[in-house]
Backbone bond lengths (Angstrom), bond angles and torsions (degrees), N, CA, C in turn:
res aa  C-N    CA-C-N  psi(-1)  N-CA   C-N-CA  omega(-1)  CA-C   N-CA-C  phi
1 X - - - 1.449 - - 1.533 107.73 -
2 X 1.173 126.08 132.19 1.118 144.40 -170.55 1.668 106.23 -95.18
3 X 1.684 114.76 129.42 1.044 135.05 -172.98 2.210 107.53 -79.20
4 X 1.303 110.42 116.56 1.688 97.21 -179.11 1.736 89.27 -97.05
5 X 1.515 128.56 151.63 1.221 142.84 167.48 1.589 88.32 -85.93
6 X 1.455 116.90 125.51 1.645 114.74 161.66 1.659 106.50 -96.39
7 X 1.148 135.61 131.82 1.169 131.81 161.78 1.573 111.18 -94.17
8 X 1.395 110.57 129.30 1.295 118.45 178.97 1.998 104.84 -119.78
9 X 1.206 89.10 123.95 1.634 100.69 -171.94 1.298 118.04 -165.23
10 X 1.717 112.79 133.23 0.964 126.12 -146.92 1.518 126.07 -112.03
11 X 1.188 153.68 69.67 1.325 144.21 -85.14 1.774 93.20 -158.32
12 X 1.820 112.05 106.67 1.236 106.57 172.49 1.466 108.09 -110.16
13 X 1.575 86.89 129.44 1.589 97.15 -170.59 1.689 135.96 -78.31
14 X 0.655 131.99 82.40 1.912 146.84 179.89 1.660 88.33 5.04
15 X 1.267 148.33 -75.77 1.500 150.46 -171.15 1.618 97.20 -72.70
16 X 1.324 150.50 7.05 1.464 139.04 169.82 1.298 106.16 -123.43
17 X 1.468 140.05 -57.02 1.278 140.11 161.25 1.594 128.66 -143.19
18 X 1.547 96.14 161.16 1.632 86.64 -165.16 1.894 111.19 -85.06
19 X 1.109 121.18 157.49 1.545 124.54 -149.95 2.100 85.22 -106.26
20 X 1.417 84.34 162.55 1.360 104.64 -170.84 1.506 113.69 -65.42
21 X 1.095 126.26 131.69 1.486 124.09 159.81 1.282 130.57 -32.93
22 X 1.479 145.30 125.50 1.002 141.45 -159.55 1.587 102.24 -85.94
23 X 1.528 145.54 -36.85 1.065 114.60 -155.88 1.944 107.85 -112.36
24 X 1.180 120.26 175.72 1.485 124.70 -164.88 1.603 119.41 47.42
25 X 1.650 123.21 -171.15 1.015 135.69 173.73 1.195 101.16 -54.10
26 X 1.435 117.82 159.05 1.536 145.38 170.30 1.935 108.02 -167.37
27 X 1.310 108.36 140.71 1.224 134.88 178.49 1.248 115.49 -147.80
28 X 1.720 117.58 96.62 1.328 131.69 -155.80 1.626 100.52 -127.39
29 X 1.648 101.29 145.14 1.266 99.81 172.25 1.548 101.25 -110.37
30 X 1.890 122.04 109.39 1.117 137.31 175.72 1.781 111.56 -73.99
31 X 1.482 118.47 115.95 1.607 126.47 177.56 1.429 95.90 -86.53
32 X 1.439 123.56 145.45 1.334 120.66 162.24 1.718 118.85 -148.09
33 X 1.132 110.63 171.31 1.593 105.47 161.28 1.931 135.50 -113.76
34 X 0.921 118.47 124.52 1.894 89.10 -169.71 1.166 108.03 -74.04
35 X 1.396 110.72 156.68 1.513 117.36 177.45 1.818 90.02 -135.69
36 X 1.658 95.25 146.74 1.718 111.08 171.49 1.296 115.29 -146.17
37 X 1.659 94.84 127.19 1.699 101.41 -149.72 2.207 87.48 -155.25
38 X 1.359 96.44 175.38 1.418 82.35 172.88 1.814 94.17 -125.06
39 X 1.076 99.68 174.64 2.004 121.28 -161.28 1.645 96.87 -144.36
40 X 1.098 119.03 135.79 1.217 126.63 173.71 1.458 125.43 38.29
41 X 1.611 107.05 24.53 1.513 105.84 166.43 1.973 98.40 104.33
42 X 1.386 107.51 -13.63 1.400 119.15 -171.77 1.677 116.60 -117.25
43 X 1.585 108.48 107.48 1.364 110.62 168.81 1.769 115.25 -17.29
44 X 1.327 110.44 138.02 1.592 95.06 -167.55 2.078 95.37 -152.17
45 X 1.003 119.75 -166.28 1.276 109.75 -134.89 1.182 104.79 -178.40
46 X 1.810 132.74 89.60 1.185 130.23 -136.00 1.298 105.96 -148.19
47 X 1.592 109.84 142.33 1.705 113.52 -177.74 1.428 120.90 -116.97
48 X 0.942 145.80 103.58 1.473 145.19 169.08 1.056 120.63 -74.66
49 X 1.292 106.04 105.17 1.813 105.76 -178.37 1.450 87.19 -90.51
50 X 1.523 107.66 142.72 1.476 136.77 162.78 1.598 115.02 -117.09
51 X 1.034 117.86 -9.97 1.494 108.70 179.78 1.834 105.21 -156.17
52 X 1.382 81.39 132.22 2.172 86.65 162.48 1.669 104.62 -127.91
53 X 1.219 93.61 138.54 1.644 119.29 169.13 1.524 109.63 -125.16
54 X 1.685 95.59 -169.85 1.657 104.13 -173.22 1.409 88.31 -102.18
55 X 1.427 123.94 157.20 1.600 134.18 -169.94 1.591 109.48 -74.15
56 X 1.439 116.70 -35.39 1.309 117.45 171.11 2.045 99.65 -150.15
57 X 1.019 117.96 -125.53 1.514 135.45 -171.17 1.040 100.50 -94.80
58 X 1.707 130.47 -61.21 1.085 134.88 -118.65 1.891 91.19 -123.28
59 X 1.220 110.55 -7.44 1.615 116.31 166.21 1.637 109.38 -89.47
60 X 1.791 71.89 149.33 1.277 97.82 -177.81 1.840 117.29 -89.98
61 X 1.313 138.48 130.18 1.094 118.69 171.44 1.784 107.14 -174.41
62 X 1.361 105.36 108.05 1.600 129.07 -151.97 1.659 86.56 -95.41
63 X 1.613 118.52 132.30 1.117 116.22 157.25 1.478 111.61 -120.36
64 X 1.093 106.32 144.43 1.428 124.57 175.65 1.654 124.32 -94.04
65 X 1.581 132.73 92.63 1.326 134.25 176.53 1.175 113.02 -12.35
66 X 1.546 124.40 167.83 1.821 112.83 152.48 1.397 121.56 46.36
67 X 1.704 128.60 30.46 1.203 129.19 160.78 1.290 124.79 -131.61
68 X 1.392 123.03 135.51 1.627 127.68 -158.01 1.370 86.54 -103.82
69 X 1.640 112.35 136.71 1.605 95.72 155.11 1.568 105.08 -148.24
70 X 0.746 141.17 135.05 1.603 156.82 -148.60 1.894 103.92 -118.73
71 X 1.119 112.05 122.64 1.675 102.70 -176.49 2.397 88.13 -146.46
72 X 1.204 107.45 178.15 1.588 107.12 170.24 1.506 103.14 -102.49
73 X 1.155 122.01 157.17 1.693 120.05 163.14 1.393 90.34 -107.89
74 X 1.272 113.95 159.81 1.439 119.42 175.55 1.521 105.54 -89.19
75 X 1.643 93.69 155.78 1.757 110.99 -168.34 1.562 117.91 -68.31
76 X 1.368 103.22 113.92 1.209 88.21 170.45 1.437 120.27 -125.58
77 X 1.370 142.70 137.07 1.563 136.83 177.53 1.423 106.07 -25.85
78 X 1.201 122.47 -51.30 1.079 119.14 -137.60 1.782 106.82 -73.59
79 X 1.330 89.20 -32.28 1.993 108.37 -179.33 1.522 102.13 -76.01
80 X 1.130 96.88 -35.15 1.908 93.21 171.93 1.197 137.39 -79.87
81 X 1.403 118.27 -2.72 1.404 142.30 176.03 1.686 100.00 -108.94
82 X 0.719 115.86 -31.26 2.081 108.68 -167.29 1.810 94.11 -60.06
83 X 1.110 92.14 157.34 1.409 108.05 169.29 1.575 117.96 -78.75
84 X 1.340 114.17 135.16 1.692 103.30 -179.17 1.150 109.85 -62.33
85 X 1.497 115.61 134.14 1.463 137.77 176.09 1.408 102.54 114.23
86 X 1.337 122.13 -2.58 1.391 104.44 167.24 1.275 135.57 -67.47
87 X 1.061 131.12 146.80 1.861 127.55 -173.00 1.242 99.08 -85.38
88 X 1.580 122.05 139.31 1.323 131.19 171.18 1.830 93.30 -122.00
89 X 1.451 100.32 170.37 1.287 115.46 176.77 1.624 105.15 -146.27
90 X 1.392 94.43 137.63 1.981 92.30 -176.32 1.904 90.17 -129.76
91 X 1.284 103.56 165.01 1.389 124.51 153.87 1.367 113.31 -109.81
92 X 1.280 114.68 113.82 1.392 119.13 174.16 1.761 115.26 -104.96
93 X 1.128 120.54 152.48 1.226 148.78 -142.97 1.177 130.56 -155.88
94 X 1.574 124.58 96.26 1.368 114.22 170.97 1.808 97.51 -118.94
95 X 1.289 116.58 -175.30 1.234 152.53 -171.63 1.527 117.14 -122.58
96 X 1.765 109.62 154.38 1.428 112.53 175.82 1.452 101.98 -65.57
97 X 1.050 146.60 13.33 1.328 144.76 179.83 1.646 112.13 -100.64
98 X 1.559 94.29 -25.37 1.936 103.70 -163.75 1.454 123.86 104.71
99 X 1.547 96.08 -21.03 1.906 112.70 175.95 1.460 106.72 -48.89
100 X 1.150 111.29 136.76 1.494 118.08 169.39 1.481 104.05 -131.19
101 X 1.972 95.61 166.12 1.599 94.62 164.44 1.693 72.49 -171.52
102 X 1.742 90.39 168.67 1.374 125.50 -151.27 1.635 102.43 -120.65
103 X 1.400 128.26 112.19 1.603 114.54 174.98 1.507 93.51 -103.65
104 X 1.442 147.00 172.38 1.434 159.87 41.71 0.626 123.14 67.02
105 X 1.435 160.46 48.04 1.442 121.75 -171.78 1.363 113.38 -111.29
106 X 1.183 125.33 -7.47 1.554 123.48 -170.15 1.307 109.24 -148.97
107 X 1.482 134.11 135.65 1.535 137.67 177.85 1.440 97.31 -124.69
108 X 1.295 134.38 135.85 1.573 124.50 157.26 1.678 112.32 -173.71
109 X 1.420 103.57 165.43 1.472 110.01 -165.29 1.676 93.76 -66.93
């Protein structure tokens, strides 16, 4: 049985929405769509963010017009099994440092 590499990557586009501010905390709720396609000869496994918001009321999360920014979400089955066109939802997260990370929270047709 042959091993497929899935690439999972998350890519907000300058003409679909504007990308997160680079400096301080942020806690964003990232909308997306999956897409499944292959990349370099390798089954691959793809997220389109179309929309950023603030995670609830009380988060913080500054977007900036006219900025592309490209980061990985981490792999999860669940994004790799949905059918393309499904809506995912992430919480994104950086730190006074710039650290980020990506949670899950929603998979659906």
């Amino acid at each position: 049985m042959s091993t497929i590499k899935h690439l999972l990557v998350a890519t907000l586009l300058v003409a679909v929405a504007p990308a997160v501010a680079t400096a301080g905390e942020k806690d964003c709720l990232l909308k997306g769509t999956v897409l499944h396609g292959e990349q370099a000869g390798q089954a691959a496994t793809m997220v389109e963010i179309h929309s950023v918001s603030r995670y609830d009321d009380e988060a913080r999360c500054r977007v900036r017009e006219g900025r592309k920014m490209e980061f990985k979400l981490p792999s999860d089955k669940r994004v790799q099994e949905a059918p393309s066109g499904s809506e995912v939802h992430y919480r994104y997260r950086t730190d006074d440092q710039g650290d980020d990370s990506a949670e899950l929270l929603h998979v659906g047709a």
